[in-house]
N, C-alpha and C positions, 0 to 999 in steps of 0.2 A: 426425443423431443423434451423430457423431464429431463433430460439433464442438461437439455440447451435451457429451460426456464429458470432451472435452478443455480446454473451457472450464472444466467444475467439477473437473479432476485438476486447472489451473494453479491454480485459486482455491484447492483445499486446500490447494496443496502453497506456496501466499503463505501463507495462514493459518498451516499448520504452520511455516515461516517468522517469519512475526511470533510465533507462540505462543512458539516456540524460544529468540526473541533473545534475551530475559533470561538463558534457561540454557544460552548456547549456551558455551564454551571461549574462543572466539576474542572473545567480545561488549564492547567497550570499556562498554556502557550498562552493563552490572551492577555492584553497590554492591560488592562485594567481589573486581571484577577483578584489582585488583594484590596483594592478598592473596594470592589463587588463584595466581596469577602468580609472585606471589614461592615461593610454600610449593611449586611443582613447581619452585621453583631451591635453588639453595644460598643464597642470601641472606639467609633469615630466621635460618639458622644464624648469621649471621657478625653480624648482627644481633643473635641470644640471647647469642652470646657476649661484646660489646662491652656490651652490660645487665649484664651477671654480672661483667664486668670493674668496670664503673664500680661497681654495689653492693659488693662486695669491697675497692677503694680504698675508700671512703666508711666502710664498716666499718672496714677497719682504723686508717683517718687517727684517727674516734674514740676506738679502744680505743687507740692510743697515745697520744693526749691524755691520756685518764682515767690512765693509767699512767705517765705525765710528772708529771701533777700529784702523784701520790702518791710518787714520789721526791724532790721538793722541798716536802712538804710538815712541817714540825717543830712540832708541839704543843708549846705553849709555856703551860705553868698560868699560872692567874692571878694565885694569890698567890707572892708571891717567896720564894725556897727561903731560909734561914737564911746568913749570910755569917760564914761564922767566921772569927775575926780570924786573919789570919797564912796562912789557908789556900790563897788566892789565889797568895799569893807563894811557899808552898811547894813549889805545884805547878808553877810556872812558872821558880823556881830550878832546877828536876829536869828541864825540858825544855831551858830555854837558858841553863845556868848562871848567870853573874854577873849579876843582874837586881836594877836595882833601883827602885824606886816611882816615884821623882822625875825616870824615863823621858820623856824630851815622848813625847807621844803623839801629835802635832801634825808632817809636815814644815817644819822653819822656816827663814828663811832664811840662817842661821850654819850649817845643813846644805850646805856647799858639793859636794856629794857628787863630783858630774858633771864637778869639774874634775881630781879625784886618779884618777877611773877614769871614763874619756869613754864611755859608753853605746854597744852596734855598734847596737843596734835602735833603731829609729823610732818613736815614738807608736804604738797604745798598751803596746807590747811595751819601751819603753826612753825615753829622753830625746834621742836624737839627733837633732839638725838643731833640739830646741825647747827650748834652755836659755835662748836671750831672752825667751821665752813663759814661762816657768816662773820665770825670775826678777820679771819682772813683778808674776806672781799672788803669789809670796811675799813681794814689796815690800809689796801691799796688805792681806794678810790678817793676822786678827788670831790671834795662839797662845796668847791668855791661855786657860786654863781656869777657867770662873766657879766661884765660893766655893764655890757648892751644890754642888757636884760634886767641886772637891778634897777638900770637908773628909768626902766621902763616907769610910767604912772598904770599903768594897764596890762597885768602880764597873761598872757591866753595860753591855758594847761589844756594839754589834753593827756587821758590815762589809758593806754594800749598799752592790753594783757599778750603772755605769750601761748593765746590756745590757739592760732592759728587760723583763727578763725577770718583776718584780712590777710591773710596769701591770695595773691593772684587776684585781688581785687579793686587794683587799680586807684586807692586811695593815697597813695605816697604822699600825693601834691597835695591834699588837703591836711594830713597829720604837718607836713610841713612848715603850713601856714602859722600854727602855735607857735610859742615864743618857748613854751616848756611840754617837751615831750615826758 
């Protein structure tokens, strides 16, 4: 009889065994072991927080975009504002004195500038080390300003630099609108 007891205390106590394993602490079998695992460490902490980090960059890299673009962004009407004769040059008398129309607009190459004062900086901050290159380009280019545009009273410049900075931004039509790129 002790060993029919002792036979059915080892089978329950396999049974509660197998019954256990799934819920057992230690049980590699269970679906949520390393979860469990991690949540009695510090882990998942370090975890929430590198989440919370990366949403936060990712937020803000956005709203700095959005807010980039709205400091370079210039509404520019469609119809052209009135050019009153003389007005152009009055205003630009008033800022750089003796100004006058028949300004080139154009660097040319009877601009010798670079050799009366030699440039200390380098491309793109100056001419130095690239006056052979530059003379070159000014050898080949043309300075005529075409008819339609001198015999303008009103000529609209506009100055786009090459940083890249209108790629992909949809302005073409509007630089177009100027008479001088």
């Amino acid at each position: 009889m002790e060993e029919e007891s002792a036979l059915a205390s080892g089978a329950q106590q396999t049974s509660e065994t197998v019954a256990r394993g799934s819920r057992d602490d230690t049980s590699p079998q269970e679906p949520c072991y390393l979860l469990r695992n991690m949540t009695s460490k510090s882990h998942w902490k370090l975890l929430a927080l590198a989440l919370v980090l990366v949403v936060v960059m990712v937020w803000y890299s956005i709203s700095r975009e959005d807010r980039y673009i709205e400091f370079f962004y210039f509404p520019i009407s469609e119809k052209k504002e009135p050019c009153f004769q003389g007005e152009a040059e009055r205003q630009a008398s008033k800022i750089f004195g003796n100004r006058s129309r028949e300004q080139p607009i154009f660097l040319q190459l009877k601009d010798y500038f670079w050799v009366k004062t030699p440039s200390t900086y380098e491309l793109p901050f100056g001419t130095k080390g690239s006056e052979d290159l530059l003379l070159r380009v000014l050898a080949i280019t043309s300075y005529s300003i075409p008819e339609s545009i001198k015999s303008l009273e009103c000529r609209r410049c506009v100055v786009v630099g090459n940083g890249h900075r209108l790629r992909n931004s949809s302005l073409g039509g509007v630089i177009n609108k100027y008479d001088v790129v």
